[in-house]
N, C-alpha and C positions, 0 to 999 in steps of 0.2 A: 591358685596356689597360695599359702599359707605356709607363717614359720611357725613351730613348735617344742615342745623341750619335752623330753625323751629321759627316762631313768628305766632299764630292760633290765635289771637286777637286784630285786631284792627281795627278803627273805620271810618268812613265816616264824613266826618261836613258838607261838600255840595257837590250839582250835580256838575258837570262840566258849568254846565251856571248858580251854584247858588243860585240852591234852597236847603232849609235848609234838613238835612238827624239826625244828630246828634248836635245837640244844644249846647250841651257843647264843640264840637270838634271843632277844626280849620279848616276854613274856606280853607287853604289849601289842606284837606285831603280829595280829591278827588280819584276814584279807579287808573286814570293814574296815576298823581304822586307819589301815595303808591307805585306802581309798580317799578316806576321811582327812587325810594328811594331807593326802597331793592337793586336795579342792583346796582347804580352809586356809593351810600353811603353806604350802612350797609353790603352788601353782605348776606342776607339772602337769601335761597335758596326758602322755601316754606311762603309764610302767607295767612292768614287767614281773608279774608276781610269777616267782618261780620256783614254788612248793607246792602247786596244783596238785599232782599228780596222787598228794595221798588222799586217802576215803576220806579222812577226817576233815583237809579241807574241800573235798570237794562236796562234801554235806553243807560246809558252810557257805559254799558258793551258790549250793541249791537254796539254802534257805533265804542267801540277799538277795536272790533273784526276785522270791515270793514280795519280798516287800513295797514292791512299784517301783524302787528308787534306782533301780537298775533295769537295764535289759540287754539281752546279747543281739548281737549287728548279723547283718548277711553276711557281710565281708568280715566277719570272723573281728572280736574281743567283747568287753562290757562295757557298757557306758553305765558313769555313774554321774547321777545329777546334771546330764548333758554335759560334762566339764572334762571328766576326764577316761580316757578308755583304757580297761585294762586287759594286757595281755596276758594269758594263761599260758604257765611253762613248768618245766619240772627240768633242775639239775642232775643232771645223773653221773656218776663216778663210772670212768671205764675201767676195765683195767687192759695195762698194754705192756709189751716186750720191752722194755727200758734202754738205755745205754748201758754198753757192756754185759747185756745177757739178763741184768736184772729185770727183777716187776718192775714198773711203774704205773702211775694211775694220774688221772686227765677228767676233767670235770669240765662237762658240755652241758651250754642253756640250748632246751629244745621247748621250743613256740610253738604253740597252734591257732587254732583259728576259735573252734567252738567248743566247750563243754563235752560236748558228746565225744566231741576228738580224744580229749584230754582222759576220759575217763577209759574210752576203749586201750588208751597207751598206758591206763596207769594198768589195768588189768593185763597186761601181755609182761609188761616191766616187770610187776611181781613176783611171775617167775625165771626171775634172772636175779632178785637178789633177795635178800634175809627178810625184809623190815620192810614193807610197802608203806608205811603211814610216818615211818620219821625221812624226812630232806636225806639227801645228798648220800645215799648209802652206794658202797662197794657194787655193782656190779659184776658178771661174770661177762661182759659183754665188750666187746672192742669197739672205738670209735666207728672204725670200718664196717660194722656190723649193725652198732645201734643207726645209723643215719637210714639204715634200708627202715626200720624199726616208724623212725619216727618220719619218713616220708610219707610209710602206710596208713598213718594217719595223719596225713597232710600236714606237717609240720614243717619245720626248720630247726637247723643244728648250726651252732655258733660254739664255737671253742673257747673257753670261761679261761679270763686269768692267763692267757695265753704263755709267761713267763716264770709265775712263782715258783719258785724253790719247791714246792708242794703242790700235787695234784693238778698240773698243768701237761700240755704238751710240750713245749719248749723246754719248761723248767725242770722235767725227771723222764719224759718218753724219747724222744725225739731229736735230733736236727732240724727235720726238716717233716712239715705238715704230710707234704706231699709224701712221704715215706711211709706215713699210718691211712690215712684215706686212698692212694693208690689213685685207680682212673678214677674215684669218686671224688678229685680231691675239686674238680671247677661247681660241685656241689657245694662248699663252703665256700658263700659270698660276702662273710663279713666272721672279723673276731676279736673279740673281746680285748683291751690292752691291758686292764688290770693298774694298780694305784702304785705298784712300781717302775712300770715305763711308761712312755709318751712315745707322737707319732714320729718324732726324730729317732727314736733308737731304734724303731718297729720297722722302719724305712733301710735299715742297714739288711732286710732278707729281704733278700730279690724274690722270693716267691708272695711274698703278702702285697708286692705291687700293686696287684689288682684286687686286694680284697677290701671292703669297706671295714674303717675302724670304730670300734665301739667305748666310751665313757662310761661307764655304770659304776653305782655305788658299791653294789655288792652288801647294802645293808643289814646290819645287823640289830639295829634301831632303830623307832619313827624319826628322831634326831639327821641319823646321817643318811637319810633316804637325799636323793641329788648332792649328795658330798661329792661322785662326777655322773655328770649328765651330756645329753646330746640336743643343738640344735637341728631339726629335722626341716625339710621343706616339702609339704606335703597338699593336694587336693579337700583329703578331711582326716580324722581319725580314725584306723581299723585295723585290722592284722592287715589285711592286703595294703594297705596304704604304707605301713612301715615294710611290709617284705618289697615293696615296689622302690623305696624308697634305699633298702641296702641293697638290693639290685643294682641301684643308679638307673632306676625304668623311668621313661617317662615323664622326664624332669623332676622327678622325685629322689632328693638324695638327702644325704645327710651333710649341714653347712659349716655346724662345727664342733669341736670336742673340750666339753670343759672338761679341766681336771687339777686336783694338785701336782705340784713340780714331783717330778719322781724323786728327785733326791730325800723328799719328805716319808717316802713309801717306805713300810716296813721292812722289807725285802730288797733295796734295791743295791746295796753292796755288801757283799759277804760279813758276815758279823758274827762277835764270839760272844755265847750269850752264858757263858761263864764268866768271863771279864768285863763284859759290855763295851767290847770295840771292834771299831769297823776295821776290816782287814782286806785292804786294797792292793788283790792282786788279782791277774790274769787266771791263774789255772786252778780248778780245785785242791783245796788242803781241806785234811781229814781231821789237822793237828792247830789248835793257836798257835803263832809265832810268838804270843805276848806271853799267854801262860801256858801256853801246853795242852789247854781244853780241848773235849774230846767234842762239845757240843756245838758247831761250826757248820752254818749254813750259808752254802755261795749264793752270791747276789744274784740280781737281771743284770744290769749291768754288767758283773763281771763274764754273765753265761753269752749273751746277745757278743761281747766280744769275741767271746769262742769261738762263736759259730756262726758271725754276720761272713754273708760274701757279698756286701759292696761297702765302700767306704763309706762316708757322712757326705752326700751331697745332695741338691735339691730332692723333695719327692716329688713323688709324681704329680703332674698338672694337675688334677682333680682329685687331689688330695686335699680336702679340707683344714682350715688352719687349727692348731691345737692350744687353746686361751687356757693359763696356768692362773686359775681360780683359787683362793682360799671361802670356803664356806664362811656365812657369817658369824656361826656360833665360835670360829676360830680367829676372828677379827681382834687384833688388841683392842679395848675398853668398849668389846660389843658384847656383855655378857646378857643372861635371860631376860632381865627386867629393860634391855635395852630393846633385843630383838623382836619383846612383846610389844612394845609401843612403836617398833616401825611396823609392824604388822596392823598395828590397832589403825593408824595412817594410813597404809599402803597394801592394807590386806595378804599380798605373799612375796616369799620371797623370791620369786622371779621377775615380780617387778621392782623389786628394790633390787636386783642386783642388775637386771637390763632396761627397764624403760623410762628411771628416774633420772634427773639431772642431780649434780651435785646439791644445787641450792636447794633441792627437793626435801631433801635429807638432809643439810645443813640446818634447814627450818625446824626440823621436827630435833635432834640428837646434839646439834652447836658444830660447827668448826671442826674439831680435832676430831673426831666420832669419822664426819663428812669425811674426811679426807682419808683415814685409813680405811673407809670402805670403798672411796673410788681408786685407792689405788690397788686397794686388793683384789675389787671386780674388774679392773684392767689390766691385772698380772704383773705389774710393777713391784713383785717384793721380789727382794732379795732371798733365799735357802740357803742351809748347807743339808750336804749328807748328813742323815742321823733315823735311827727307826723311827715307826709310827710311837712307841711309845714317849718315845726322848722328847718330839714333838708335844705329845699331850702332855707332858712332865714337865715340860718348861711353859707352855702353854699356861696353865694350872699358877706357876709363877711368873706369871707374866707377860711370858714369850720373852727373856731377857737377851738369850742367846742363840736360839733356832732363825728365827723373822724378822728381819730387819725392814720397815716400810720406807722406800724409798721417797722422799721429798724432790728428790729434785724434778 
């Protein structure tokens, strides 16, 4: 057995010649250079490309294959370069019965093992929604429905974002998981937590007890591919090695979960984004109490209180611990020219953020550099509440008022 670092989320923006996949994503984040990223920069072992499912990439997946530098495993993903295996998936939008009678909609990462899988499910997906070749489109199909879907072709269904305000279960369908899955529901063995909560607030529903928790980026750029990631413990790298491993089979689990503090997350207290202020209260409001705005989206935070049924107390025994990580490119005085010369040193950043010593990184950056990245790789900083953008805004100047690095 072996540890590993795990990123099952992130995103396509175009084919390889260009055609659009993911509309909000960067036009850079084709499947080669994802691949290309995890080796050369981040050192992630397994991700999780999860735009497979259209024609367009998966023409491009035929054609890395052609090139030797890849090949796909028994046990289901691609190795590239022997360094890092990826896993093939497509997010799919359900749509579901909402609270209070409305639609809602809930957006599921479903994994498979091999090409052939992946192709036979984007051909069946097709027809259930508009647009088979751009990401993450509307479905007519229910959570309850699609998991029969993507069993048939050996797959796995994990529940994306489990909280957001938008396109989540929790955060517009639901109370309770078990309410949309039904008797299918000890079928979902792991779900996603999204960049607004952590394993502490996840832990107040008694039914995720037993489900394994997931860190992902949810990438929209090569940039923040492992913004949160997972330590795995695993035999080797392969689909079966990770499905064995969110099972909890066989000594294979998941050891830990990096991520940012939620308080940092775009979403995690209700906020008027007419006024730009956080609105800290319990129950939904339709209305700003500040100005009146009509444009008012409730938090996680304030939703996981609605509707947690057990207090804040230990989690579960084998619940892995959850490390509140700041990515490097978000380090005060670690801007590009910095990050390149710890790289140029230490080649990625997984081992600059887990297998260097201080003085490692001292030698190479001086003193001050050293230290706000050991304390930000060991979760020593201080947060407040504020959106993700507030974050890159002050960021941008300086980090004056968001980040505080603790010294002592």
């Amino acid at each position: 057995m072996y540890e590993i670092f795990a990123d099952l989320h992130v995103h396509i923006g175009r084919s390889k010649n260009g055609k659009p996949i993911k509309i909000t994503a960067a036009r850079s984040l084709n499947f080669e250079n994802i691949a290309k990223e995890c080796v050369e920069r981040k050192g992630i072992n397994v991700v999780g490309i999860i735009d497979c499912a259209s024609p367009y990439v998966i023409e491009d997946i035929e054609n890395f294959l052609k090139t030797g530098e890849a090949y796909e495993l028994e046990d289901g993903g691609i190795i590239y370069k022997d360094k890092v295996c990826i896993i093939l998936g497509s997010e799919v939008e359900t749509s579901e019965k909402g609270r209070n009678g409305k639609k809602g909609a809930a957006h599921n990462l479903c994994y498979f093992p091999h090409l052939s899988d992946i192709k036979a499910f984007s051909n069946e997906l097709s027809k259930h929604l508009k647009n088979i070749t751009l990401s993450t489109q509307r479905s007519d199909l229910s959570g309850y429905d699609l998991i029969d879907m993507v069993e048939k072709y050996n797959g796995i269904l994990v529940p994306a974002h489990i909280f957001t305000p938008y396109k989540s279960y929790y955060g517009n369908c639901a109370d309770r998981l078990e309410n949309v899955f039904k008797e299918k529901f000890d079928k979902i063995f792991a779900v996603e937590l999204g960049l607004s909560s952590d394993t502490f607030l996840a832990d107040e529903i008694k039914e995720l007890e037993t489900k394994t928790f997931l860190t992902n980026s949810d990438a929209h750029s090569l940039p923040k591919i492992a913004r949160e990631y997972n330590k795995i413990q695993v035999k080797d790298i392969s689909f079966k090695e990770i499905v064995k491993a969110l099972k909890n089979e066989d000594g294979r689990k998941v050891l830990t979960n990096y991520g940012l503090d939620p308080k940092l997350g775009k979403y995690h207290r209700t906020f008027c984004d007419e006024c730009n202020k956080s609105i800290e209260t319990k129950y939904p409001v339709e209305e700003c109490p500040y100005c009146g705005g009509k444009k008012v989206t409730f938090g996680v935070f304030d939703r996981i209180e609605l509707i947690k049924d057990k207090e804040k107390t230990k989690s579960p025994e084998n619940r892995p611990p959850y490390v509140y990580q700041i990515p490097l490119g978000f380090i005060p005085g670690v801007g590009g020219r910095t990050v390149q010369k710890l790289l140029d040193n230490f080649e990625t950043e997984m081992n600059i953020l887990h297998r260097l010593s201080k003085d490692d990184i001292e030698a190479v950056v001086g003193r001050k550099i050293a230290e706000n990245i050991d304390n930000a790789r060991n979760g020593n900083c201080e947060v407040h509440s504020g959106r993700w953008r507030k974050l890159w805004y002050n960021f941008c100047e300086k980090i004056k008022s968001i980040i505080y690095i603790n010294r002592d």
